[in-house]
N, C-alpha and C positions, 0 to 999 in steps of 0.2 A: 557418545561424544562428551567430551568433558564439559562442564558447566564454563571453565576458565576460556577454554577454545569459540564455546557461543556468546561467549559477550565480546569478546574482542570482534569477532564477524559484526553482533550487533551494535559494537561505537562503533566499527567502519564505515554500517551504512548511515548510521548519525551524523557522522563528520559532515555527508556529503547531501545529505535532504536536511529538512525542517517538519520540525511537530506540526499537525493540524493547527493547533491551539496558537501557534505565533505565527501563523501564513496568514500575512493580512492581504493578499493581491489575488484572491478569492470571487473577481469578480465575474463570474460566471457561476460561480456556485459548486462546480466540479468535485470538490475534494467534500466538502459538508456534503452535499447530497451522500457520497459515497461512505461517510463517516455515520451518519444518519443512520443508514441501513444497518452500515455493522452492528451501530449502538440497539438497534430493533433486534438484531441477533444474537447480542451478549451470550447470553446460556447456551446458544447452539454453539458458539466460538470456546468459550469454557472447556464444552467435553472434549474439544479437540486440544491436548494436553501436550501438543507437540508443537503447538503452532505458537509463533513466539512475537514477528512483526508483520506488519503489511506495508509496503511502502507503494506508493502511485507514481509512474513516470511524471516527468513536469509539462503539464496539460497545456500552460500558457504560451511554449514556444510558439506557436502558429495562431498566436494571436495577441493585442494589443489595443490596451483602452486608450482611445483618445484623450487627454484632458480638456477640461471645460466645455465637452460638446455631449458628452452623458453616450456616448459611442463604442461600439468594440466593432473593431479591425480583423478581420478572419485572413490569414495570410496565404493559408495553405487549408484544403479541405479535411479534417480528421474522420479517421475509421472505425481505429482502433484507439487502445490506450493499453502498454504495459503494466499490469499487478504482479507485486514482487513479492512473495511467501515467504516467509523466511520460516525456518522452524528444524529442529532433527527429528526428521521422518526418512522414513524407507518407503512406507506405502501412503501414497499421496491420493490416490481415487476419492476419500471421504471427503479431506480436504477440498477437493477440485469441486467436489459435486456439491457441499454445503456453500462455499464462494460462488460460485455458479447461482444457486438459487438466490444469495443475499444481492447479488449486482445485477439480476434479472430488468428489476425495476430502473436503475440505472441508463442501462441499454434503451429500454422502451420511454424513457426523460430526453437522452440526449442523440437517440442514432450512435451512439460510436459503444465498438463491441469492444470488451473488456477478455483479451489474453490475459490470463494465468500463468504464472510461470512459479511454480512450486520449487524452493531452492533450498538445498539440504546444507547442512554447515560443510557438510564434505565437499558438495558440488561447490559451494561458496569459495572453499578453500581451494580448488584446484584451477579455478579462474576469475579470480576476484577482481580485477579491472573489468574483465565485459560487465559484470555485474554492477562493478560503482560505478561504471560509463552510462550504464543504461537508466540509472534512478538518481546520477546529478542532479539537482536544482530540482528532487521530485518530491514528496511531502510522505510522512508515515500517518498515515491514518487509523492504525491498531499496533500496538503496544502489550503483552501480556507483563501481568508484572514481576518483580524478577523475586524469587521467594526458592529457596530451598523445595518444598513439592512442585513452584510453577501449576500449581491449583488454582489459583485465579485471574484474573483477567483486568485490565482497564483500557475504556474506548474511550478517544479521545471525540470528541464533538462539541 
């Protein structure tokens, strides 16, 4: 996949979420928890050389903080949460299996099980509405940085 073809994928899901780092309505802790872990896995995120963003479905539709009453509002009960991979890969199992272990801990913090969806620039390309439907309003939580090798990595937290 061309370098030119993967950053256009990745400003498209930019347009449409927000960096960890400026989501300030965090109040349940959702996204830092999950930013936390990756930042614990830096080096194991690294060798995977193909893997470029991570972006989180938007956690707070099914809930809302009350003001002045120090409250949160659960609207609907959550189960799951959508993770969104981004990266040009063909074989995702490593992928799946080292995410899997980093959001382990996650799961067992909040009950709600974290779906993977490992999405290739190809796959990206051939239905890219379902995908920026699905991670509107959702935050990026992992960033590699963008460099000629794509050798190194930066976690936002």
């Amino acid at each position: 996949m061309a370098v030119q073809n993967a950053d256009k994928v990745i400003e498209a899901v930019k347009q449409v979420t927000q960096d960890i780092n400026s989501y300030e309505q965090d109040f349940l802790g959702f996204y830092k928890f999950i930013a936390n872990s990756i930042s614990q896995a830096r080096e194991r995120l690294e060798k995977l050389q193909s893997l470029d963003l991570i972006a989180i479905e938007n956690l707070y539709q099914d809930y809302e903080q009350l003001e002045g009453h120090n409250l949160v509002l659960q609207k609907r009960e959550r189960e799951v949460v959508q993770v969104f991979i981004f990266g040009d890969f063909e074989q995702d199992a490593e992928i799946t299996w080292e995410m899997s272990e980093i959001l382990a801990d996650f799961f067992v913090e909040y009950l709600i099980v974290p779906i993977l969806n490992n999405v290739s620039y190809d796959k990206f390309q051939a239905m890219p509405s379902y995908f920026l439907e699905h991670i509107k309003d959702g935050v990026i939580v992992y960033e590699a940085k963008r460099s000629l090798h794509r050798d190194s990595a930066e976690v936002h937290s």
